[in-house]
C-alpha positions as CSV (number, residue, x, y, z in Angstrom):
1,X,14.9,-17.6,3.2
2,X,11.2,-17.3,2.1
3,X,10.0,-16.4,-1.3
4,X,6.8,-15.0,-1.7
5,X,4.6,-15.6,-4.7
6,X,3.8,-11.9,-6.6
7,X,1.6,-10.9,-9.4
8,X,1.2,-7.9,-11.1
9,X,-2.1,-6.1,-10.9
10,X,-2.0,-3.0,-12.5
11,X,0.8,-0.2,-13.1
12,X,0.0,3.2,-11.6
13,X,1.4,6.6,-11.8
14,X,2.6,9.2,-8.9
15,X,1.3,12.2,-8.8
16,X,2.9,15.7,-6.6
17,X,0.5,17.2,-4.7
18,X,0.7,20.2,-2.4
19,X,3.9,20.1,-0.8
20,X,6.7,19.5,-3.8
21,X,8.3,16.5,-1.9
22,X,4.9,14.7,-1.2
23,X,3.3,12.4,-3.8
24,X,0.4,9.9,-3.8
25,X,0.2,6.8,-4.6
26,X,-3.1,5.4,-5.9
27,X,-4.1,2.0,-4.7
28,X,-6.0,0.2,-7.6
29,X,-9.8,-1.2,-7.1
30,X,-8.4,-4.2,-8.0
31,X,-6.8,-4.7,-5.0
32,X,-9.6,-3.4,-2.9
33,X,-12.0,-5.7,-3.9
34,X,-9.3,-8.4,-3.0
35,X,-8.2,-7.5,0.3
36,X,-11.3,-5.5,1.6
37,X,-11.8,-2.1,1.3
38,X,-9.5,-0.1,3.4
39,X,-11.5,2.8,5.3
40,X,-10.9,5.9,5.1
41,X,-8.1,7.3,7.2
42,X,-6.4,3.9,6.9
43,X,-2.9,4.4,8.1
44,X,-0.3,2.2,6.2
45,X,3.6,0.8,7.8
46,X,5.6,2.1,4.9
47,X,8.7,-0.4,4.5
48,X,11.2,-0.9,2.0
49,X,13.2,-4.3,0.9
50,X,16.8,-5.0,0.1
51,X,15.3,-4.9,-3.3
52,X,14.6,-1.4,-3.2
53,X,11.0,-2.2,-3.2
54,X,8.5,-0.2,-1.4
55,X,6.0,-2.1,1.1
56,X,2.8,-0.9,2.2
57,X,1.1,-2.8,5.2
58,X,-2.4,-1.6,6.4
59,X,-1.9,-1.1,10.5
60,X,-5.2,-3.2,11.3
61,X,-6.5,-1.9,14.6
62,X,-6.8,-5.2,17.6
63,X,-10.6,-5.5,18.6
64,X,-11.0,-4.6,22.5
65,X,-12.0,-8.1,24.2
């Protein structure tokens, strides 16, 4: 089994908006400026671990060769 190294960057809060079961998520500049600013529209996989850990993977879109 792999381990993967984790750091914490920042703790952020949800917040409900609209719809009473929805709730976003902000993702902090922090990790913006680290992994490259995701446009706008970015859709995200939305896992979750044995843990009981949510994931969030950007879907990056293949360049057309």
């Amino acid at each position: 089994m792999i381990e993967l190294a984790e750091e914490i960057v920042r703790i952020v809060k949800a917040y409900s908006v609209g719809d009473p079961d929805s709730i976003v998520v902000v993702i902090p500049k922090e990790i913006h400026e680290r992994l490259g600013k995701h446009p706008k529209g970015q859709k995200f996989l939305v896992k979750i671990d044995s843990k009981g850990r949510i994931i969030y993977e950007p879907i990056r879109k293949e360049v057309a060769k």
